[in-house]
C-alpha positions as CSV (number, residue, x, y, z in Angstrom):
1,X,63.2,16.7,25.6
2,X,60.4,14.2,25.5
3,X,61.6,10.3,25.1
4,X,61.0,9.0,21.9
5,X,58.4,6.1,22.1
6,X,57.3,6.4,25.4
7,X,54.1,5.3,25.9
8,X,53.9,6.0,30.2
9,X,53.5,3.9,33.4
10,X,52.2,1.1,33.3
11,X,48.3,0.6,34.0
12,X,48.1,0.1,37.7
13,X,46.8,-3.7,38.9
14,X,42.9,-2.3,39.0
15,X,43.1,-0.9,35.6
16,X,43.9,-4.3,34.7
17,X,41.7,-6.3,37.0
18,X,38.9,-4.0,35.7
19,X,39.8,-5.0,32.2
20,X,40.0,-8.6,33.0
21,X,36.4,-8.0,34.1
22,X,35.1,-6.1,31.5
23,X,36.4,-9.3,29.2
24,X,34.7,-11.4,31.4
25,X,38.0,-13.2,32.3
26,X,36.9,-13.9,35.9
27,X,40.1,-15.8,37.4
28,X,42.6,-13.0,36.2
29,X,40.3,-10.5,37.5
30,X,40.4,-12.1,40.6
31,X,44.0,-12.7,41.1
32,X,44.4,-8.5,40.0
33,X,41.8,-7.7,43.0
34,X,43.4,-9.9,45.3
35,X,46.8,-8.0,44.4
36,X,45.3,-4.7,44.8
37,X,43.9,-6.0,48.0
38,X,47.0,-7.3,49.7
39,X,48.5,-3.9,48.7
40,X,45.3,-1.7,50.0
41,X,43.4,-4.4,52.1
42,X,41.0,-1.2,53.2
43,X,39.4,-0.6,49.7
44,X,35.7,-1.6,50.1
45,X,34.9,-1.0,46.3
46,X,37.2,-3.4,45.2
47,X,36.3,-5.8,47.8
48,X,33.2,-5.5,46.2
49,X,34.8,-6.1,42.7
50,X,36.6,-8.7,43.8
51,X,33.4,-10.6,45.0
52,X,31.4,-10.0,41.7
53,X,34.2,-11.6,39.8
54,X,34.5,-14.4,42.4
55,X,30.3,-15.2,42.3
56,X,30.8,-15.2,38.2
57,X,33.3,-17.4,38.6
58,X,31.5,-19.6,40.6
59,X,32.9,-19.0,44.0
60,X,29.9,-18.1,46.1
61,X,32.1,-19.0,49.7
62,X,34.9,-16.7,49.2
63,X,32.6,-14.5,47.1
64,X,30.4,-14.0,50.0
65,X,33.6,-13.5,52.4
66,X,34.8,-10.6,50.0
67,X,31.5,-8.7,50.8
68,X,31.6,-9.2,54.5
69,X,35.3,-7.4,53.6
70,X,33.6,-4.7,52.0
71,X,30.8,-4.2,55.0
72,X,34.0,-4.5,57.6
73,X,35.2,-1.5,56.2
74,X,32.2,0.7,55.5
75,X,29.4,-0.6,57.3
76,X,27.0,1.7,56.0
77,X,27.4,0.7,52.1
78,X,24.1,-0.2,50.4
79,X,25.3,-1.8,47.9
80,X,27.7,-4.1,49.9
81,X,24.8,-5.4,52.0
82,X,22.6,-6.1,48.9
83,X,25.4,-7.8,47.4
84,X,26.0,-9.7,50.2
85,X,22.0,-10.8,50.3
86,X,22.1,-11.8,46.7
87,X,25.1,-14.0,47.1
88,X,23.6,-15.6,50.3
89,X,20.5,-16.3,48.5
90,X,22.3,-17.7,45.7
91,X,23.6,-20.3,48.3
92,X,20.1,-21.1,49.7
93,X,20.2,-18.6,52.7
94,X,16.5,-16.8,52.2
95,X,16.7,-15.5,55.7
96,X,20.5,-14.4,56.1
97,X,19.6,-12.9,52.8
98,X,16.4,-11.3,53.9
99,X,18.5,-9.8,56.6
100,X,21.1,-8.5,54.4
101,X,18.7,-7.0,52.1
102,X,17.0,-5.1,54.8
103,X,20.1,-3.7,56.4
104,X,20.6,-2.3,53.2
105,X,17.7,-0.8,53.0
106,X,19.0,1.1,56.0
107,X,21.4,2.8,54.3
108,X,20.0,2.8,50.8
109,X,19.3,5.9,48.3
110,X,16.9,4.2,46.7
111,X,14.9,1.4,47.5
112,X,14.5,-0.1,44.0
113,X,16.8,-2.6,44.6
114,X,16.1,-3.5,47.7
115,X,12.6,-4.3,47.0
116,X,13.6,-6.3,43.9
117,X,15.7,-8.5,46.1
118,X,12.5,-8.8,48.4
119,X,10.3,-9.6,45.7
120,X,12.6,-12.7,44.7
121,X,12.6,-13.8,48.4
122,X,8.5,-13.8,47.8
123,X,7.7,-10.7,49.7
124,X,4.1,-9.7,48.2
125,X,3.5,-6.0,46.3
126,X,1.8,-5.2,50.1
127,X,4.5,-6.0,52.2
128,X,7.1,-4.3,50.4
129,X,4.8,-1.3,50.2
130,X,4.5,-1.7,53.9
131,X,8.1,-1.6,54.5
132,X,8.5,1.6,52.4
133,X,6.1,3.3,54.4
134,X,7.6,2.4,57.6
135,X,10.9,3.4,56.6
136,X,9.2,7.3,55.4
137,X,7.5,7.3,59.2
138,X,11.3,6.7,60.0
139,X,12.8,8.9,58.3
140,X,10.9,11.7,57.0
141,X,13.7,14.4,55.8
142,X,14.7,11.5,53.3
143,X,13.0,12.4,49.6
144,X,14.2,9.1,48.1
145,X,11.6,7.0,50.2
């Protein structure tokens, strides 16, 4: 016999962080990530999360210490090493930046962002074409480069 007014479990703490997000409520996102995080500390995605909603809160420190979390536990995320460039840039670190924009290039499925990211750094049209054709000499079975 179903229960009269029922309306299930409760939405789990990254249902809510994510919806603290999505409403741009950047300090309550943060404190749901961090939950989820002391409950699952090996989560890289919402490491990741957590250090978008920490750099739009304005906290580029820990922001940048919750994508080194990500990278700790899958080193070979893209999109955790170009994060991690683009908050280092945003504190005035051009060449830890450059770095972490071309390790993620290592692992990359497409290089669009990658070269974006470059381009801000002032890496000319040449060099970035340069790079590109490095990495297809590299890696020749890959169709993306």
């Amino acid at each position: 016999m179903p229960l009269i007014g029922w309306k299930g479990s409760k939405p789990s703490v990254i249902t809510l962080a994510d919806r603290a997000r999505d409403s741009a409520k950047w300090h309550l996102a943060a404190t749901y990530y961090r939950r989820a995080l002391r409950r699952n500390p090996r989560n890289p995605p919402i490491w990741v999360q957590y250090g978008h909603v920490l750099k739009e809160a304005g906290n580029l420190a820990d922001a940048e210490a919750a994508y080194r979390m990500a990278i700790v536990y899958d080193p070979r995320s893209a999109d955790s090493h170009l994060h991690l460039g683009t908050i280092l840039n945003l504190q005035g670190n051009r060449e830890q930046a450059e770095a972490a924009y071309l390790r993620a290039l290592a692992f990359a499925a497409s290089l669009d962002g990658v070269s974006c990211e470059l381009s801000q750094l002032g890496w000319s049209q040449a060099r970035i074409s340069e790079l590109h054709e490095i990495m297809r000499m590299m890696h020749p079975a890959r169709k993306d480069l």
